[in-house]
Structures are given as structure tokens and as C-alpha cells.
C-alpha positions as CSV (number, residue, x, y, z in Angstrom):
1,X,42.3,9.4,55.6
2,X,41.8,8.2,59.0
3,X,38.9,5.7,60.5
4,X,36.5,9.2,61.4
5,X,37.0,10.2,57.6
6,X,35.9,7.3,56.3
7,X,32.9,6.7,58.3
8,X,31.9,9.9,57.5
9,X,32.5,9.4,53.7
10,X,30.6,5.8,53.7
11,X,28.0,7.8,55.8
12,X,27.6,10.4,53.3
13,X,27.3,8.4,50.3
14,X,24.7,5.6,51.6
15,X,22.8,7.7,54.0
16,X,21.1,10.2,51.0
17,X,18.2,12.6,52.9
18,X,16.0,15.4,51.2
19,X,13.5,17.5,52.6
20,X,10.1,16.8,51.6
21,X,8.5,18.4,49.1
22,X,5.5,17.7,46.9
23,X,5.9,14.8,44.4
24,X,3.7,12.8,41.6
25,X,4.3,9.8,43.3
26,X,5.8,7.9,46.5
27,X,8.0,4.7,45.4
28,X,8.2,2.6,48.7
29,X,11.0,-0.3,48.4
30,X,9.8,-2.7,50.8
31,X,11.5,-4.6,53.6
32,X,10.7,-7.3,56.5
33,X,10.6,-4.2,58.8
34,X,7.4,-1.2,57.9
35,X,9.5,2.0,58.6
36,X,10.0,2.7,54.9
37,X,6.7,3.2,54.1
38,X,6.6,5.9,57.0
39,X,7.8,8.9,54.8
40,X,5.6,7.7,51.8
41,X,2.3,8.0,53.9
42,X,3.5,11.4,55.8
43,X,4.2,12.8,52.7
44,X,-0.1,11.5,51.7
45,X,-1.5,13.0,54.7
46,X,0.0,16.4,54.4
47,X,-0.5,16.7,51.0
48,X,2.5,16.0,49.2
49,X,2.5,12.4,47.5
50,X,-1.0,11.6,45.8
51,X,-0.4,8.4,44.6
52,X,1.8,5.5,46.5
53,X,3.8,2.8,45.0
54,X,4.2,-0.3,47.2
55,X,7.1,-2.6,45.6
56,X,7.9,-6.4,47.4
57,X,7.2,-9.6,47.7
58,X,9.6,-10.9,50.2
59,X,8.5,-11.9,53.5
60,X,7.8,-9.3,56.0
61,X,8.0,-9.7,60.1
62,X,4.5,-11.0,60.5
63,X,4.9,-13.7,57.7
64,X,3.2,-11.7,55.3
65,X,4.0,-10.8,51.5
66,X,5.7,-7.6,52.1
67,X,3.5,-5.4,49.9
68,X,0.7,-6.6,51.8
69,X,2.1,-5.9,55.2
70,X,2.7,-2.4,53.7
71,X,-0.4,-2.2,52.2
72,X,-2.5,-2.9,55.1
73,X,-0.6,-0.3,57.4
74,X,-0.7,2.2,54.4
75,X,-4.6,1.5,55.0
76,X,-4.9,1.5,58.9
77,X,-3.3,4.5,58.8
78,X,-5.5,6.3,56.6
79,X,-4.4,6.3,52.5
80,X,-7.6,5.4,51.2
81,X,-7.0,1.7,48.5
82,X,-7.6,4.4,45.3
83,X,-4.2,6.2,46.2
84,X,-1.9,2.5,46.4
85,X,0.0,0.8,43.7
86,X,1.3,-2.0,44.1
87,X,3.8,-4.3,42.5
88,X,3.6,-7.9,43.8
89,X,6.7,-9.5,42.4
90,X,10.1,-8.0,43.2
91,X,12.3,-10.0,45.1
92,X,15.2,-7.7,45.2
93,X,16.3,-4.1,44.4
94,X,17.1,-4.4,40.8
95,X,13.5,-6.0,40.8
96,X,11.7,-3.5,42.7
97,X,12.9,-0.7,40.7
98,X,12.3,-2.5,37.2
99,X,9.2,-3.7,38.0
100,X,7.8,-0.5,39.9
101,X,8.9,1.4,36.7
102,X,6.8,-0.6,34.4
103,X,4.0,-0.3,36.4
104,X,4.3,3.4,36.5
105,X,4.8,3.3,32.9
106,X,1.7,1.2,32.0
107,X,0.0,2.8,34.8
108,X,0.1,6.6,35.0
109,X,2.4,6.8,32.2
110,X,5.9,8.5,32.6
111,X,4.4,12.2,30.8
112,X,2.2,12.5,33.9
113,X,5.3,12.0,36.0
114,X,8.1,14.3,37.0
115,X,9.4,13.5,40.4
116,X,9.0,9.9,42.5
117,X,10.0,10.3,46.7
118,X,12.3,7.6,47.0
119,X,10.9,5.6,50.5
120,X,13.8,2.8,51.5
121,X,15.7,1.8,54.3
122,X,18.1,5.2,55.6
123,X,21.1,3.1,54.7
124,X,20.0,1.7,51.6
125,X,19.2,4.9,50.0
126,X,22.0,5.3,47.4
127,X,21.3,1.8,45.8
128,X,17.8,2.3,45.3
129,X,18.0,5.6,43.5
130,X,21.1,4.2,41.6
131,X,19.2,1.6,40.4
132,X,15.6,3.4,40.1
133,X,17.7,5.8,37.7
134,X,18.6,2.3,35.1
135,X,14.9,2.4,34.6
136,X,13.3,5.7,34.8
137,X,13.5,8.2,32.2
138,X,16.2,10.9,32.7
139,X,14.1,13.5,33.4
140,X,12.4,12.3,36.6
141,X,13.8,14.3,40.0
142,X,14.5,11.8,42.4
143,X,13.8,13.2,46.2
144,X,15.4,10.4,48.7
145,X,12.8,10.0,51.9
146,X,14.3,7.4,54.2
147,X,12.1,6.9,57.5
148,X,13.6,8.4,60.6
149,X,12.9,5.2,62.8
150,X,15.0,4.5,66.0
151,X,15.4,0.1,64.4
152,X,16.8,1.1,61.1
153,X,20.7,1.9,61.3
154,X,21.8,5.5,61.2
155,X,24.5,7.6,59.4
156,X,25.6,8.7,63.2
157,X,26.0,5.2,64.7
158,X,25.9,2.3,61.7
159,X,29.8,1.7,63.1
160,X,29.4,1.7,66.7
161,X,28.2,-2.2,66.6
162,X,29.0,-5.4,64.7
163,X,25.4,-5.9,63.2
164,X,25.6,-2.0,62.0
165,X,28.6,-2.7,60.7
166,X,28.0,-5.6,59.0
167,X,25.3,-4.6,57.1
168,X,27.0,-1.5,55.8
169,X,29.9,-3.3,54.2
170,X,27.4,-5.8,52.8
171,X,25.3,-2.8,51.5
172,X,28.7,-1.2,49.8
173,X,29.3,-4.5,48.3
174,X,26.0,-5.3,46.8
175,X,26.3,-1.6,44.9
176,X,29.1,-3.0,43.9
177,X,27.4,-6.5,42.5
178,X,25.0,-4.3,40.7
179,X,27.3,-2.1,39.4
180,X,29.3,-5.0,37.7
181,X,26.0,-6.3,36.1
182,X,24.9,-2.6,34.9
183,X,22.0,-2.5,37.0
184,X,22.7,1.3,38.4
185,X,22.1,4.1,36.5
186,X,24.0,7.5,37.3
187,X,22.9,9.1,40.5
């Protein structure tokens, strides 16, 4: 395997992209950065994704709690405060995924859902459905929505700078942190 095989096979598995389609519910994993709540409100305004769930409370780029930094954008740009849930507590992946999925559970309930858009970072993608599918019933199709925003790395250029590549091989390693402590579920 040479050096253009393997970026394409690291590409392929981190960098996960659906169309969109309609879904029961948008789960946004936040971030410091906004962009991955982008595909979670696009999919709102045209119809798609009723209900959004805004999971984080790390510190985003203004200083603010992350799910209120996304909460307030989700609102300047249009979702009305009925259509938001949010989940004020996760500090991390694992986290954001158990906790969003007990919200959901208690809720909406997991019999009025049957497919969540997965809204993260383009090259954190895999690791948040892995570990979305540890605490989500079987059942529930998974459609991976990752912003398309010119500051998050891409699949096409993650290698062409230190920083790119830095945080790819960190990402790889941290699936395989969780995988060691049996937070991922099969994806």
C-alpha cells in the first residue's frame, strides 16, 4: 500500500457523508467552532429534521457553553426554541452520545424514533456514529451529515499540512481509546 492508498483509506473511513434525507431528529455533537450545527438546521428549514438535538458543554470560540453558542445561532437563524433539545452536560464524545440518548429516550421516547442525522465535525464522523450506535437501540438508521465548511479539515486535503495531519492521527487514536474501553458500538 503506498502513502496515496492510505490517505485514501483513512479518508474513507473518518470522513462518512450521506445525502440528506428526511429524519425524526438532528443530533448535533458540538464543538468550539459552529459549522456542525450547519447541516442540522438546513436539514429544519427545508423540511427534513423536525426536532434538533444540541449536545456540549465545552467551551465554544466566544467563551460560551457550547450548546448555548449553538443554540443561539440555531435561533438567529430561524429554528423556532419549540424544535431544540438540548443536552447541557457532555464533555466529550462518549458523553454527548450517552447523554443525548437519554434525553431522547425520556424525551420523545425511542418508538417515536427511527432515524437521527448525525451533525459532527467532517473528520470526526466515524467516532460519533460508532459511539452514538453503544447507546441507541439497533434499529435506528444513522444518516452522517457533516457541514461542508471551508475551517473544518477535509477528506481531500487533511494531509497536505501538519495541523491537518495532526488531528487526524489523534482522531484515529482516540477511536482507538474508545474502542479499548467499549464505548463504540458496530457501525
Amino acid at each position: 500500500m503506498d502513502l496515496y492508498d492510505s490517505r485514501t483509506a483513512i479518508s474513507t473511513f473518518l470522513f462518512k457523508r450521506c445525502p440528506p434525507e428526511p429524519v425524526d431528529l438532528a443530533f448535533v455533537f458540538c464543538s468550539p467552532t459552529i459549522s456542525s450545527i450547519h447541516p442540522a438546521i438546513a436539514l429544519h428549514k427545508a423540511g427534513l429534521a423536525p426536532k434538533l438535538l444540541i449536545s456540549g458543554a465545552g467551551t465554544a470560540v466566544d467563551g460560551s457553553a457550547e450548546w448555548s453558542f449553538y443554540r443561539d445561532h440555531a435561533l438567529a437563524s430561524g429554528v423556532a426554541e419549540s424544535a431544540l433539545m438540548l443536552e447541557k452536560s457532555a464533555r466529550n464524545t462518549a458523553e454527548n452520545a450517552a447523554f443525548g440518548a437519554a434525553l431522547i429516550e425520556a424525551e420523545l421516547g425511542w418508538e417515536r424514533v427511527r432515524s437521527l442525522a448525525v451533525c459532527a465535525k467532517p473528520f470526526h464522523m466515524r467516532r460519533a456514529i460508532m459511539t452514538l450506535r453503544r447507546h441507541i437501540p439497533a434499529d435506528i438508521r444513522l444518516v452522517a451529515q457533516p457541514p461542508d465548511d471551508p475551517g473544518d479539515l477535509s477528506a481531500e486535503t487533511w494531509w497536505q499540512t501538519a495541523r491537518g495531519r495532526q488531528r487526524i492521527f489523534a482522531e484515529l487514536g482516540k477511536i482507538s481509546e474508545y474502542a479499548l474501553k467499549g464505548d463504540l458500538g458496530d457501525a
